[in-house]
C-alpha positions in Angstrom: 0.0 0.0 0.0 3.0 2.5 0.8 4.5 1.9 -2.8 1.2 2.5 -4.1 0.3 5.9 -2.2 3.9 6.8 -3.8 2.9 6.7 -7.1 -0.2 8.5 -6.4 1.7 11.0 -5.1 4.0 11.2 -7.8 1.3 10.9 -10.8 -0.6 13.9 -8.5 2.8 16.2 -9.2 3.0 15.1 -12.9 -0.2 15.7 -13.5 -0.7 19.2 -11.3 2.2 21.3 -12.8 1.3 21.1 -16.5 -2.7 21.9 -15.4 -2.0 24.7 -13.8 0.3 26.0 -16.5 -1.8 25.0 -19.6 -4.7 26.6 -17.4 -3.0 29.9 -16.6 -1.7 30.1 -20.3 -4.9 29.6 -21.9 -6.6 32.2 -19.3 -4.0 34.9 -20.4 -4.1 34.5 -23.9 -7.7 34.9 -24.1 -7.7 37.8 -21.4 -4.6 39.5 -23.7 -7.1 39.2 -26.6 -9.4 40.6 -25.5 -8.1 43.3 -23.5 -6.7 45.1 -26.2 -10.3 45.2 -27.6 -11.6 46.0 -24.4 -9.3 49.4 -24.3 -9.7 50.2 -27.7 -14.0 50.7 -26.4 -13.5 52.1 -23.2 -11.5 55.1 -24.6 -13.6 55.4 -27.8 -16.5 55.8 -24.8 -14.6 58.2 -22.8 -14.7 56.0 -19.9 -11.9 55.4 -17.0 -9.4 53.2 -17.8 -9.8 50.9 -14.6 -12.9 49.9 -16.1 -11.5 47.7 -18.4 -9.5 45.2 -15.2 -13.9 44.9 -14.2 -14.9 44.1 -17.6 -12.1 41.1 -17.3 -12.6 40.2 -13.9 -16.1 39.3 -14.9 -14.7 37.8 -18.1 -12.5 35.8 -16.5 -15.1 32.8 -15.4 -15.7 32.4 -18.9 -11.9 32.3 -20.2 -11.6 29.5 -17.1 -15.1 27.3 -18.3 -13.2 26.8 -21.6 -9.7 26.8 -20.3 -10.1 23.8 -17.1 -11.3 21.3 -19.9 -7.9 21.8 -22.1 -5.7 22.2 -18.9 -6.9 19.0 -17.8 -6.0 16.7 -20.5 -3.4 18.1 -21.4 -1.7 17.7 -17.7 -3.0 14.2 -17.5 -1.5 14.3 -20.9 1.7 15.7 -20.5 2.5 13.7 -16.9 1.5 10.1 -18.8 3.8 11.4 -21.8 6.5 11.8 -19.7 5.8 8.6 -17.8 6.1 6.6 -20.9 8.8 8.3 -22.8 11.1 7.6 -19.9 9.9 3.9 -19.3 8.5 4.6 -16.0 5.2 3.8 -17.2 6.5 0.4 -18.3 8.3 -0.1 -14.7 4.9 0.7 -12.8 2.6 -1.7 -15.2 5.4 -4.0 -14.5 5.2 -4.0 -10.5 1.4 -4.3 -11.3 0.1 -1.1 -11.6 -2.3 -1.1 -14.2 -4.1 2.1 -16.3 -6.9 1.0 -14.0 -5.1 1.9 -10.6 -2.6 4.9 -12.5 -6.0 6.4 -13.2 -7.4 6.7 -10.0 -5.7 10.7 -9.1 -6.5 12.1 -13.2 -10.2 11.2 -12.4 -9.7 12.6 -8.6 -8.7 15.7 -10.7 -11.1 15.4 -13.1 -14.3 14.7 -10.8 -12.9 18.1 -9.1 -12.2 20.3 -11.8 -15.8 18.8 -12.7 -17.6 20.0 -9.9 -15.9 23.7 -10.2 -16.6 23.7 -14.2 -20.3 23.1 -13.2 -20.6 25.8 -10.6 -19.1 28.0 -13.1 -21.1 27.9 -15.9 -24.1 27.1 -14.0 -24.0 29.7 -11.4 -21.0 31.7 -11.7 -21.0 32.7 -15.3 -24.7 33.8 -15.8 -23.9 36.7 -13.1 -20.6 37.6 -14.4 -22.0 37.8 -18.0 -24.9 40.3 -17.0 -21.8 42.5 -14.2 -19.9 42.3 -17.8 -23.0 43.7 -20.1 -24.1 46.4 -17.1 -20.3 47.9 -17.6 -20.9 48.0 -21.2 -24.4 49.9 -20.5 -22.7 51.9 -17.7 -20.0 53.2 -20.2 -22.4 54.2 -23.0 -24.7 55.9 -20.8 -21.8 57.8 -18.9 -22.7 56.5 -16.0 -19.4 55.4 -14.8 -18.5 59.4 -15.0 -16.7 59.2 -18.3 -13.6 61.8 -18.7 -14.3 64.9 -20.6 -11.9 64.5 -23.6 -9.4 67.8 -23.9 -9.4 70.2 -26.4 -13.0 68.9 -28.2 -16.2 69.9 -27.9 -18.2 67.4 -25.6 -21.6 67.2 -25.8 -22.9 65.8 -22.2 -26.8 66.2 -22.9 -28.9 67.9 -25.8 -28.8 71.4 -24.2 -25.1 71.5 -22.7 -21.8 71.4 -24.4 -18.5 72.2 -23.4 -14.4 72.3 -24.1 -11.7 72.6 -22.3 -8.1 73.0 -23.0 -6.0 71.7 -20.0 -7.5 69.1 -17.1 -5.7 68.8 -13.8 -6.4 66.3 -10.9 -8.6 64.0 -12.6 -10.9 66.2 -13.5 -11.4 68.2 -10.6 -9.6 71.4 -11.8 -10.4 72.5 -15.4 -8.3 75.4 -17.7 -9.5 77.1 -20.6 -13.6 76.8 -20.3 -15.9 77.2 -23.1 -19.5 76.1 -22.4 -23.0 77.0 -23.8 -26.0 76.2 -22.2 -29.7 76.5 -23.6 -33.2 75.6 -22.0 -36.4 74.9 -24.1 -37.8 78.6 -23.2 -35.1 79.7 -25.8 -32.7 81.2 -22.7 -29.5 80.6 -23.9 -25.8 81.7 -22.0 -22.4 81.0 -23.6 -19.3 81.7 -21.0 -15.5 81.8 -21.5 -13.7 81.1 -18.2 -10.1 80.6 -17.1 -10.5 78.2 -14.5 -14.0 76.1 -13.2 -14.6 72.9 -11.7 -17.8 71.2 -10.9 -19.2 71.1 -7.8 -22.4 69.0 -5.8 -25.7 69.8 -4.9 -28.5 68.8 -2.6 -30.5 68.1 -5.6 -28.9 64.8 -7.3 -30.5 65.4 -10.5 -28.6 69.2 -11.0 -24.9 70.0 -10.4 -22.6 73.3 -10.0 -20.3 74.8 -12.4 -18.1 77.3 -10.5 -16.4 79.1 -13.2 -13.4 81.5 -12.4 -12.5 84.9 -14.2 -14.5 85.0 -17.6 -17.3 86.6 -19.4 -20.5 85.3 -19.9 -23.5 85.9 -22.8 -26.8 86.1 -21.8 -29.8 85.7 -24.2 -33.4 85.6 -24.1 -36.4 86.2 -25.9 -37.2 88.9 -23.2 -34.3 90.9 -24.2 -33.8 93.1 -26.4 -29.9 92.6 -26.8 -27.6 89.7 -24.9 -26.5 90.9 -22.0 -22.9 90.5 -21.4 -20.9 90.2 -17.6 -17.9 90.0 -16.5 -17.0 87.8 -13.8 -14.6 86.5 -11.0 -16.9 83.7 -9.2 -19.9 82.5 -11.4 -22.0 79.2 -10.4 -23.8 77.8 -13.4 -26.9 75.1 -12.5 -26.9 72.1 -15.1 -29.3 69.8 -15.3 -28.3 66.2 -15.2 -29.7 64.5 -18.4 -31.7 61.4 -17.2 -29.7 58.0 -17.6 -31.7 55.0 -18.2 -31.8 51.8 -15.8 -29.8 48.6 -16.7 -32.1 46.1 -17.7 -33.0 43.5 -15.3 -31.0 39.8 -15.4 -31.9 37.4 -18.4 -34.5 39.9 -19.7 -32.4 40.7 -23.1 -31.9 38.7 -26.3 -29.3 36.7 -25.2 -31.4 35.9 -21.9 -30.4 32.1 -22.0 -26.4 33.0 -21.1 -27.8 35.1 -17.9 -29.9 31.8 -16.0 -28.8 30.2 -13.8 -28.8 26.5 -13.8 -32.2 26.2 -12.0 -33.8 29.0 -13.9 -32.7 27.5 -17.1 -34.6 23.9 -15.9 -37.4 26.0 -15.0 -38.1 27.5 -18.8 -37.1 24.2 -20.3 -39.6 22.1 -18.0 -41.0 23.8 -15.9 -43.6 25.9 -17.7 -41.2 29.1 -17.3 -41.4 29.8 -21.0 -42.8 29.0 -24.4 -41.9 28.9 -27.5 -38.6 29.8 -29.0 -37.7 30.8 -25.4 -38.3 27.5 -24.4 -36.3 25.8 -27.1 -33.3 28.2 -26.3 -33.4 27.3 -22.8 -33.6 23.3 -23.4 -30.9 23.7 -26.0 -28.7 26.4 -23.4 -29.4 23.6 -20.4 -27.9 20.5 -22.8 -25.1 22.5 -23.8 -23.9 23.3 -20.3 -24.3 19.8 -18.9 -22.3 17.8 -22.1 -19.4 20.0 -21.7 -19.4 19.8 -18.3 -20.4 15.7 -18.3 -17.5 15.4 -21.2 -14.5 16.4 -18.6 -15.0 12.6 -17.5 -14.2 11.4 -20.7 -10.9 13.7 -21.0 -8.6 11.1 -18.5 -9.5 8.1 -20.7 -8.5 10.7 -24.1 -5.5 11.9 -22.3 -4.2 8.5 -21.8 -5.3 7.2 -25.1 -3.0 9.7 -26.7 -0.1 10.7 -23.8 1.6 6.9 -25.1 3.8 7.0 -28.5 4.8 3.7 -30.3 7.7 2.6 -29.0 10.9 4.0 -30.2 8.9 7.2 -31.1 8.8 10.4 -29.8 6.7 12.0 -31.6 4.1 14.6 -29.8 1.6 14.0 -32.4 -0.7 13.0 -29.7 -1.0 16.4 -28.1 -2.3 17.9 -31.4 -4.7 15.3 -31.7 -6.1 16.3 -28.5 -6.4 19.7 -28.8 -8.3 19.3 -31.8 -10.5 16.8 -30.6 -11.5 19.0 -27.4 -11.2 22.0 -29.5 -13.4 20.6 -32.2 -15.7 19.1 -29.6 -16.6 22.3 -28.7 -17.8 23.6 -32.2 -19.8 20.9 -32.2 -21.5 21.5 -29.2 -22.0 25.5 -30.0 -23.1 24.7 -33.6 -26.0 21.8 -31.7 -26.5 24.3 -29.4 -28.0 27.0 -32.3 -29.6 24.5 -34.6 -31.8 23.1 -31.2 -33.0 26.8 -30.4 -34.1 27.1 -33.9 -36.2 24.1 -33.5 -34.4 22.3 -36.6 -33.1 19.7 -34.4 -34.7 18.5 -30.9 -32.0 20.0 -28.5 -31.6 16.9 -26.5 -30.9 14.8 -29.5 -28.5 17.4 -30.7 -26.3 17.8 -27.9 -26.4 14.2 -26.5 -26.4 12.3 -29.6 -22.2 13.9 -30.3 -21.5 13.0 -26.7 -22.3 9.6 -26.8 -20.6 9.2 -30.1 -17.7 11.3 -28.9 -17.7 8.9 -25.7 -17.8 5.4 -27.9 -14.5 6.7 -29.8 -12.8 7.8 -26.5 -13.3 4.2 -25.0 -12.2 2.4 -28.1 -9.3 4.3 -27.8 -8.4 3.6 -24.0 -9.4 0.0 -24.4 -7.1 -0.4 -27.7 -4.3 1.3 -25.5 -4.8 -0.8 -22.3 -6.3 -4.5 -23.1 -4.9 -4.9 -26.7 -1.1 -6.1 -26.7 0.9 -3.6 -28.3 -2.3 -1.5 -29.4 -1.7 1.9 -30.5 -4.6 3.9 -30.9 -3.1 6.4 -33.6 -0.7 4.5 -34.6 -1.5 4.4 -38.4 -1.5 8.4 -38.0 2.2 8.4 -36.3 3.0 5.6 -39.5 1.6 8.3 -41.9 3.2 11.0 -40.5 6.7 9.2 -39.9 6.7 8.4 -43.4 5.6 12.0 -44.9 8.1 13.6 -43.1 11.0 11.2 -44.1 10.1 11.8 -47.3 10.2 15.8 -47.2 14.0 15.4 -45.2 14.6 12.7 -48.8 13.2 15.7 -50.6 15.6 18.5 -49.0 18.8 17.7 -49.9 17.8 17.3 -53.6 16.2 20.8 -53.2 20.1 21.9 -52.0 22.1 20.3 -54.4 19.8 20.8 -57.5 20.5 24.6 -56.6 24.3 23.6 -56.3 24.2 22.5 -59.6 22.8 25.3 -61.0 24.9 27.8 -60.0 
């Protein structure tokens, strides 16, 4: 039992430091491309740029949902690879440690990393998504306080625009103030000011512009001629224009990515919805539990493809299962929109991939692990062996044709 609880121990480290590293990889490269997008609209909007670590905070469950999937096999893969290329995995089947036992910490990983997937996308992600689209509301409507942009004319509401030339102390000090305001009685007042900042009021719907040592224009239909002053201290009123509320959860047209797991069984079967709304929620509720239900498959695929044929080293393997999972996935978005169109039942759609993608995934483990010297992609390492001797045959003869000719 000791020599045993060694190995799980070791398999454990094998397996845990290429996770965490595939895991954190994929995470950053999908939070790197998207963040540069993300900038790109937050400055177009005029909004703060510390909105943009929010918007990928509440990203971030998302990048993870598809990331713990890949990370897994490909540390299960990885730590088996590196079992078998070094002949340990040979020296543990020998001892009597068969795939069966060796398998018992991936799927300790795997039942784990299952059980966090699922409370990701089915309670975690739908909250997230709506904080993500909120931001996205918040920074259109100006209501994160978005920076007035220096040296252009910003219009903040039909009846008030302004420019400044120089902005000091985020905001709070402005240089070089033009600003007109009008009213629908017709009153109208244009002001120059050196200096002005904006101040609060009791009334949260109106704020103060102090403006320092300018001249102001005055104009109404009750005069005769604008009046014109010239000021040290002048306190403008500005109404506030009126920003709209953010939409209650799961109300838009994408409501299906906003439920939570229960609410999504509710609409599906439980008389919460009709119609195409019901469809999109069956075919939302299937998608969710296969990719989450195929993470028990991954151990089984990792294994299938972590051994090479002997005296090969070739990491063909890996690519094939990045593809598969990766491939997988398309699958399972493309089911996903046919079953909320109604062309195919949902359930049919979604499960009907998983079992197939299951049956292949077994045929592989068992041709691995019962078969004697079974290979599962062996014929694809043959094909591949031989197409890339035959490029190196074809390389030389590339070189000294071109000797020749010169």
């Amino acid at each position: 039992m000791r020599s045993l609880s060694l190995i799980d121990r070791y398999i454990a480290r094998s397996v845990a430091v290429p996770l965490l590293g595939t895991l954190l990889l994929a995470a950053m490269l999908l939070v790197l491309d998207k963040m540069l997008r993300l900038f790109d609209f937050v400055v177009n909007a005029g909004g703060p740029v510390s909105v943009v670590w929010r918007m990928l905070a509440n990203l971030l469950p998302e990048y993870f949902a598809l990331g713990i999937p890949i990370g897994l096999m490909l540390g299960i893969l990885l730590a088996f690879r590196k079992l078998a290329t070094s002949s340990e995995l040979d020296a543990l089947r020998g001892i009597g440690a068969g795939f069966g036992r060796l398998l018992r910490v991936p799927y300790g990983y795997a039942v784990a990393l299952m059980l966090l997937n699922l409370f990701i996308v089915g309670w975690l992600q739908p909250w997230t998504h709506y904080g993500y689209e909120r931001l996205r509301f918040d920074l259109r409507s100006g209501a994160l306080g978005a920076s007035l942009k220096v040296g252009e004319f910003n219009t903040l509401s039909r009846r008030f625009t302004l420019r400044i030339d120089k902005s000091e102390r985020k905001g709070t000090q402005l240089h070089g103030i033009f600003v007109q305001v009008d009213d629908k009685s017709g009153n109208n007042i244009v002001a120059t000011a050196e200096h002005g900042r904006f101040l609060a009021t009791d009334d949260p719907d109106v704020i103060l512009f102090r403006l320092d040592r300018g001249r102001l224009i005055q104009d109404s239909p009750k005069f005769t001629t604008p009046r014109t002053l010239a000021f040290e201290s002048y306190d403008l009123p500005i109404n506030l224009p009126k920003v709209d509320s953010f939409r209650a959860r799961g109300t838009a047209g994408d409501e299906v990515d906003e439920k939570t797991l229960p609410e999504l069984l509710t609409n599906a079967y439980g008389g919460g919805a009709r119609g195409e709304a019901q469809l999109a929620a069956r075919a939302n509720l299937h998608f969710r539990l296969v990719e989450v239900a195929m993470m028990l498959l991954l151990p089984l695929l990792a294994v299938a493809l972590a051994v090479p044929p002997k005296r090969s080293g070739s990491a063909l393997g890996i690519f094939i299962g990045i593809v598969m999972v990766v491939a997988y996935h398309k699958i399972n978005q493309w089911a996903e929109a046919t079953g909320s169109r109604g062309s195919l039942v949902p359930e049919i759609a979604l499960w009907l991939p998983f079992l197939l993608f299951a049956v292949l995934i077994v045929w592989m483990y068992w041709t691995l692990s019962r078969k004697p010297g079974g290979q599962p992609i062996g014929a694809l390492e043959r094909a591949f062996a031989r197409t890339g001797a035959a490029i190196r045959r074809l390389l030389p003869q590339f070189g000294r044709e071109a000797e020749a000719g010169a």
